[in-house]
C-alpha positions in Angstrom: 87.2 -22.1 107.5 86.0 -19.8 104.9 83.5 -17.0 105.1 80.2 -17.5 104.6 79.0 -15.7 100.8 76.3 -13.0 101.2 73.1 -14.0 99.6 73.5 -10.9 96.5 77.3 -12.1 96.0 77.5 -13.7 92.3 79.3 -17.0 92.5 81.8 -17.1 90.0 83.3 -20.9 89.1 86.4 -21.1 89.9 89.0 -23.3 87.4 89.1 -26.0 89.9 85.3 -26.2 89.3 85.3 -26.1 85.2 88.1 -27.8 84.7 89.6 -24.9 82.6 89.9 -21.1 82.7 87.1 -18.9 81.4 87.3 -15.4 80.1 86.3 -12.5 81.4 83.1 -11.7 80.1 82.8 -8.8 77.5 81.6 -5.1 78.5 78.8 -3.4 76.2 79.9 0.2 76.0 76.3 2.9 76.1 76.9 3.9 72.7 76.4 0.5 71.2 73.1 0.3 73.2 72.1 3.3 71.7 73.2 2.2 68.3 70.8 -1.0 68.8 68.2 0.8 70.1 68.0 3.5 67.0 68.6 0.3 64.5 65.6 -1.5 66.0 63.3 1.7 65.8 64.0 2.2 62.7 62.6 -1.3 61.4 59.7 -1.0 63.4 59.2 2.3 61.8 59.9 1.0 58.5 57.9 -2.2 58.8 55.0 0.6 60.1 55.4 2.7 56.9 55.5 -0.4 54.4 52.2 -1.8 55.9 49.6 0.4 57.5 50.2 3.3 55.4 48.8 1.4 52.0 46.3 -0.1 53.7 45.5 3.6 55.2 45.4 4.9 51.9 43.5 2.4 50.2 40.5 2.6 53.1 40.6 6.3 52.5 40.5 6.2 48.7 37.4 3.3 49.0 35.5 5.4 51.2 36.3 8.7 49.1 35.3 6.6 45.5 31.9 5.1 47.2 31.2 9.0 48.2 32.3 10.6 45.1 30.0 7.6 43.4 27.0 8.5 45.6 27.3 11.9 44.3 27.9 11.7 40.9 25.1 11.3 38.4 25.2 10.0 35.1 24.4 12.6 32.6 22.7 11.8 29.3 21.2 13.5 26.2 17.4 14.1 26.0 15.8 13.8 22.5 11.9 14.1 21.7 10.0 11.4 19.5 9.9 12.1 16.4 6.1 11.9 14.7 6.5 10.5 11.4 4.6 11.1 8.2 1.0 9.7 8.1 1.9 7.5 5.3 3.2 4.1 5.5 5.2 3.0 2.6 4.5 -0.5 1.6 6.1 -2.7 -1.2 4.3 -5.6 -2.3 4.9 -8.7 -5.1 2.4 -8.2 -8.3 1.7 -9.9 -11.5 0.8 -7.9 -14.5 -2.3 -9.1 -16.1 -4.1 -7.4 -19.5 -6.7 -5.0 -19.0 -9.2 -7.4 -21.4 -8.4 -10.8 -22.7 -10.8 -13.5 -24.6 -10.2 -16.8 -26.2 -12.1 -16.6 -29.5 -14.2 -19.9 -30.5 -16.7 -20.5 -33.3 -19.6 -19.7 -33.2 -20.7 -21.1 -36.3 -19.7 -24.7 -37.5 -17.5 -25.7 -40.5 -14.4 -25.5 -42.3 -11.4 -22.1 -41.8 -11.4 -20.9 -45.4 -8.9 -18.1 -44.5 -7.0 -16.5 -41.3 -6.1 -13.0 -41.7 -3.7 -12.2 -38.5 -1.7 -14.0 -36.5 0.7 -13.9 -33.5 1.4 -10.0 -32.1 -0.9 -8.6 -34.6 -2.2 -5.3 -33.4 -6.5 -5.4 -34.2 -8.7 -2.5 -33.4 -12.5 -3.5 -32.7 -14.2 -5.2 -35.5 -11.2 -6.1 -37.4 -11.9 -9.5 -39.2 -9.6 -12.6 -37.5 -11.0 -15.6 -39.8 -13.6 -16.5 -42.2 -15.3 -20.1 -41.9 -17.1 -21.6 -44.5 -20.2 -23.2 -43.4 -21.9 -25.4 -45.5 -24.9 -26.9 -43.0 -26.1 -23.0 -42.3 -26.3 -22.3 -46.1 -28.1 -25.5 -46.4 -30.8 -24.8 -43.5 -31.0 -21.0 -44.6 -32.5 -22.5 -48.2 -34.7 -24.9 -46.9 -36.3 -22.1 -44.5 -36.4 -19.6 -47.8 -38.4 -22.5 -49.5 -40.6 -22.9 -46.3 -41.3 -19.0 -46.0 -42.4 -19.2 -49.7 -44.5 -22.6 -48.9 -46.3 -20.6 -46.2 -46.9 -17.0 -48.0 -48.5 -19.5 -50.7 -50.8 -21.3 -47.9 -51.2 -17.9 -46.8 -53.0 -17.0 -50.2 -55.1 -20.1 -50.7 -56.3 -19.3 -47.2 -57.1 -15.8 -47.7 -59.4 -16.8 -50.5 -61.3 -19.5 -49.1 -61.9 -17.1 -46.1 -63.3 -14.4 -49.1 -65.4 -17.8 -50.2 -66.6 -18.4 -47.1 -67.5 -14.7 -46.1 -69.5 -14.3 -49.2 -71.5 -17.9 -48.5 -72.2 -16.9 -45.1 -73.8 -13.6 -46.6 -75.8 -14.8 -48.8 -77.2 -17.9 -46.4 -78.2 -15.0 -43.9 -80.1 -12.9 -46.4 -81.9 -16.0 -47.6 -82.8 -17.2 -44.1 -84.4 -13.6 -43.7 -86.5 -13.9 -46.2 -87.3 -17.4 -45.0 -85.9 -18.9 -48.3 -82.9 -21.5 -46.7 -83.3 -23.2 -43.3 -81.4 -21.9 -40.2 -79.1 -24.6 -39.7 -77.7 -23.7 -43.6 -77.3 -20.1 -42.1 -75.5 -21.4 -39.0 -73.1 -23.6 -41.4 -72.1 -20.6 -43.6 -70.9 -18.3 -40.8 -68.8 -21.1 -39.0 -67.3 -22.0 -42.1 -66.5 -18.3 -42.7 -64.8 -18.6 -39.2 -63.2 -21.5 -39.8 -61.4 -19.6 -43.1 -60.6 -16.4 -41.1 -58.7 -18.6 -38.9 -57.1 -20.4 -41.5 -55.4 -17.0 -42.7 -54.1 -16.1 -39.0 -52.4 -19.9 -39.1 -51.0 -19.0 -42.4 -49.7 -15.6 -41.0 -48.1 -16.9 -37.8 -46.0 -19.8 -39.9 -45.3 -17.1 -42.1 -43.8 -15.0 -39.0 -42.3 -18.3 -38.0 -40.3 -18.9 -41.2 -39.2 -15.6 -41.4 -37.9 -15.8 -37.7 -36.0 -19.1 -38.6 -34.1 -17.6 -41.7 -33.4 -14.1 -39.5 -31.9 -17.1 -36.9 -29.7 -18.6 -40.0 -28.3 -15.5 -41.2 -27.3 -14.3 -38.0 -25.9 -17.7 -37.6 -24.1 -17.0 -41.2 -22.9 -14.0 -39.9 -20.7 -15.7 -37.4 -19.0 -16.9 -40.3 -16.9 -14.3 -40.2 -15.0 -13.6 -36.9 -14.1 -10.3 -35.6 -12.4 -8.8 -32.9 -14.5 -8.1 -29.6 -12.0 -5.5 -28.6 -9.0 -3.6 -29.6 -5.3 -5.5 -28.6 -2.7 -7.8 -29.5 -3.2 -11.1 -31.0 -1.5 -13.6 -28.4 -2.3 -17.0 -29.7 -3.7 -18.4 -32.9 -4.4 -22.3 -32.8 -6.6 -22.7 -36.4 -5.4 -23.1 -40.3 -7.0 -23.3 -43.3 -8.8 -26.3 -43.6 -9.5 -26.6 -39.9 -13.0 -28.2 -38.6 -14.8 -25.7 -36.0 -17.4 -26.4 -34.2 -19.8 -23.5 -32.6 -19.1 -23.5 -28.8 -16.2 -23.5 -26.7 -14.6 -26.7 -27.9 -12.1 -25.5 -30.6 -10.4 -22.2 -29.5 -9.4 -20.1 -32.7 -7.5 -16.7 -31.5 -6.5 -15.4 -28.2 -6.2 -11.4 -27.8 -5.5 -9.2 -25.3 -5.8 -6.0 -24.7 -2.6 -3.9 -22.9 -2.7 -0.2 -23.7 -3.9 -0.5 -20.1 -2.4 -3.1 -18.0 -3.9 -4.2 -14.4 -1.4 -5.3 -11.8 -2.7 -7.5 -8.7 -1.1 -7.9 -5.6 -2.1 -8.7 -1.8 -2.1 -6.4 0.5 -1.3 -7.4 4.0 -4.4 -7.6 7.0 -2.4 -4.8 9.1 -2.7 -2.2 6.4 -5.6 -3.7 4.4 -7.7 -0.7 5.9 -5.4 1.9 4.5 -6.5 0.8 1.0 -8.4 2.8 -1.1 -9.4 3.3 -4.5 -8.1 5.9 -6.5 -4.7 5.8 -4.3 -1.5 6.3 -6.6 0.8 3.6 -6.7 4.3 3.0 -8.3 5.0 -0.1 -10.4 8.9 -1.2 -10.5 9.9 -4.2 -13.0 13.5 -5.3 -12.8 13.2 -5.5 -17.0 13.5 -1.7 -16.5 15.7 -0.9 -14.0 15.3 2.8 -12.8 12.0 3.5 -14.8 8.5 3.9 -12.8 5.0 3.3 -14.3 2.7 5.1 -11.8 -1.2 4.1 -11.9 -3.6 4.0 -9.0 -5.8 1.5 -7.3 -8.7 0.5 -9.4 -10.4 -2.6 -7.2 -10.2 -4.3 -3.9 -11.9 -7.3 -3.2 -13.4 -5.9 -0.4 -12.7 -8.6 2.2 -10.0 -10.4 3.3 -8.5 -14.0 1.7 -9.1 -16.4 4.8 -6.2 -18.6 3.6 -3.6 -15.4 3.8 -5.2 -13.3 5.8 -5.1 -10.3 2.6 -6.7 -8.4 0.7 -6.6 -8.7 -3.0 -6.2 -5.3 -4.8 -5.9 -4.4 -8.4 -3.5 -1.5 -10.0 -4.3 0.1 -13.4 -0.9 1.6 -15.1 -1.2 3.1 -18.5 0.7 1.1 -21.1 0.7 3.2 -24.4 4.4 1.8 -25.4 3.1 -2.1 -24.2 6.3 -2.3 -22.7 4.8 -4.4 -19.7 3.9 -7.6 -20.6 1.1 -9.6 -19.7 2.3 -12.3 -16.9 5.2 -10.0 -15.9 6.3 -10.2 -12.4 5.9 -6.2 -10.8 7.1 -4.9 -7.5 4.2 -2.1 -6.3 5.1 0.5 -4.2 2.5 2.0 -2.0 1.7 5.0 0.3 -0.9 4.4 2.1 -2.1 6.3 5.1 -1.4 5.3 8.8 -4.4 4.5 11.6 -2.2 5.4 14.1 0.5 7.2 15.0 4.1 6.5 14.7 7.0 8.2 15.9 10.6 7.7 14.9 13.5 7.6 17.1 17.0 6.9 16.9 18.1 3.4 17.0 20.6 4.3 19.8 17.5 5.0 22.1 16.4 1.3 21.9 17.4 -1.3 25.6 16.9 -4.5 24.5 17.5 -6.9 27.7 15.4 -10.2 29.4 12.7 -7.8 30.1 12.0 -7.2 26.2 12.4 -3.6 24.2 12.2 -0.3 26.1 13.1 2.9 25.9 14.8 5.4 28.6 12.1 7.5 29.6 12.7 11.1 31.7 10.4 12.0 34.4 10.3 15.6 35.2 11.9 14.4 38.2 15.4 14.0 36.0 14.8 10.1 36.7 15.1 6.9 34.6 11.8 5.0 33.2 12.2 2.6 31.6 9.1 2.5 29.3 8.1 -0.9 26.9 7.8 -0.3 23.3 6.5 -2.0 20.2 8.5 -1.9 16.6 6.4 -0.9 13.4 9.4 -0.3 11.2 13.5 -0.7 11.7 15.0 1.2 9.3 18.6 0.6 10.4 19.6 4.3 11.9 16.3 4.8 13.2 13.1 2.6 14.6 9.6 3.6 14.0 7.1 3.0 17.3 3.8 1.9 16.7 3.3 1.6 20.5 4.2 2.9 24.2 4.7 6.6 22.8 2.6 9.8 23.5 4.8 11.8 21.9 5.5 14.6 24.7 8.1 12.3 26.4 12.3 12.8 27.1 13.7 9.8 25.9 17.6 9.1 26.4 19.3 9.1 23.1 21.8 7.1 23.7 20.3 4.1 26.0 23.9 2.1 27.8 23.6 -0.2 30.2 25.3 1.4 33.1 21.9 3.4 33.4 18.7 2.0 36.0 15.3 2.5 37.0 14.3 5.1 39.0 18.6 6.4 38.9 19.1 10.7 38.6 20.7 11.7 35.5 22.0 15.0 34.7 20.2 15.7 31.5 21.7 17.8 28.3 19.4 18.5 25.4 20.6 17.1 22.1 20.9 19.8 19.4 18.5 20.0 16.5 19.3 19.1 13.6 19.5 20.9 10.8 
């Protein structure tokens, strides 16, 4: 019988249990463990290296940015509004009109025997336009000459039947005093002697009255001849010989103007309609004349405002002495007229336009952001003017950038002046 195995012995198959021969198993020498051992360290150390040590590094740099970022401050460049001139230049459409201009009708009727000027003729006052023949005045003035005579003659007769009458009445009274003709005969020579003395004052008014009709006729005569109201420039003549007038404003004869003085209207908006004022100079640009000014002043306003356009109608006098502005010319007029408030100018850099409307950067004395709503009066490209939200004694960023916030600390640098 065989042995019994100890309980720690290994039992190794024999080949009558496989079936074949196995071979001896293989020994590991210590240096090989080693070897292994240093191999595996090394890719643990490597696979340590390749991901911690980025992440590491990347925390670190995150935490160090965010700190350097709660540190830093923005710095800008602090400018001072600018308080712009108290005028306000303005430029406005205008039409050129004449300084005087009539249409000339008849004021006598009958038939153009001559015309003396006609288109562009320069008149001076009193110049004779046209003579009319007038055939019906010449008429009536002979028939009132004949009734003027008629009446002077009545006038006579009158005048001696009132010396007739006087001398009756005289005589009836001394003969009633001396009780030698009755009273009532007495009575009847005095009233005839007032009847008489009023027949002469009848005689004298129709004299008065005739005399008043033929100073009407030849005044009327007068018109005959048509003359210039004013000194200008014939603009229009519409009659020829021949032609049938009539006195009134039926049949126009000349048109004349007058435009050694010219007067230029324009409207003048409601927001500077108080500005306006008379005797303001003004500056009158036609694009006829390219580079040339005529300067004038303001003559007239209306006084109050269209209701229509919400402006004020204003007038412009320019001196003319060349004419070479034209009636019915279209003008550009440039004004300056004074500001009713105060504007200040900035640069257009300084404007933040976002949702919240147009602000500017304001500096507190704190060295932190405001940002402060504004309103535009003018934008003149490279700079704004405000008409509202300014004092004037404020810091305003010059160059306003969207990175910056409300209430955030800037380091502030003051902009140089310029020269």
């Amino acid at each position: 019988m065989n042995a019994p195995r100890e309980p720690h012995e290994a039992t190794v198959p024999t080949p009558h249990d496989l079936g074949f021969a196995l071979p001896a198993p293989a020994r590991v020498s210590g240096a090989r463990v080693i070897a292994l051992g240093l191999v595996a360290t090394a890719a643990l150390g490597a696979a340590f290296v390749v991901a911690y040590l980025p992440r590491r590094s990347a925390a670190s740099a995150l935490v160090e940015a965010a700190h350097e970022h709660e540190q830093h401050q923005v710095v800008v460049t602090a400018i001072v509004p600018k308080l712009v001139g108290s005028e306000h230049a303005l430029k406005l459409p205008g039409s050129i009109q004449p300084l005087e201009e009539a249409v000339i009708y008849a004021q006598a009727s009958g038939y153009v025997r001559r015309w003396l000027v006609d288109l562009g003729d320069r008149v001076k006052t009193g110049d004779l336009l046209a003579e009319i023949d007038t055939p019906e005045v010449d008429q009536q003035l002979g028939q009132a000459r004949a009734s003027i005579a008629k009446a002077r003659a009545a006038k006579v007769q009158a005048e001696a039947n009132q010396h007739l009458a006087v001398s009756r009445a005289d005589r009836a009274q001394k003969l009633g005093q001396e009780g030698l003709a009755a009273q009532q005969d007495v009575e009847t020579a005095q009233a005839q002697s007032a009847i008489s003395d009023a027949d002469t004052k009848v005689a004298d008014a129709e004299i008065a009255a005739e005399q008043a009709n033929i100073q009407r006729l030849m005044d009327l005569k007068a018109f005959a001849r048509v003359t210039s109201p004013f000194a200008g420039t014939v603009t229009a003549r519409t009659v020829d010989r021949g032609s049938l007038v009539t006195a009134g404003n039926g049949t126009p004869m000349f048109k004349l103007a007058s435009t050694d003085i010219v007067r230029v209207f324009m409207n003048v908006p409601q927001d500077v309609a108080p500005s306006v004022a008379v005797g303001a100079t003004a500056t009158v640009l036609v694009r006829e004349f390219p580079g040339q000014k005529f300067e004038g002043t303001v003559a007239h306003t209306a006084g109050a405002l269209d209701p229509a356009t919400r402006t004020l109608s204003t007038e412009v006098r320019v001196p003319n002495p060349d004419r070479k502005l034209l009636a019915g010319m279209y003008a550009e007029v440039a004004l300056n007229l004074p500001s009713p408030r105060k504007v200040f100018e900035l640069p257009s850099t300084a404007l933040f336009n976002d949702a919240q409307g147009l602000r500017v950067a304001l500096i507190t004395p704190q060295n932190t952001l405001h940002f402060q709503p504004i309103v535009i009066d003018r934008d003149q490209g490279p700079t704004i003017q405000i008409a509202n939200g300014l004092n004037g004694d404020e810091r305003l960023v010059q160059i306003a950038g969207v990175e910056l916030e409300e209430g955030e600390h800037v380091d502030v640098r003051t902009a140089k002046a310029t020269p």
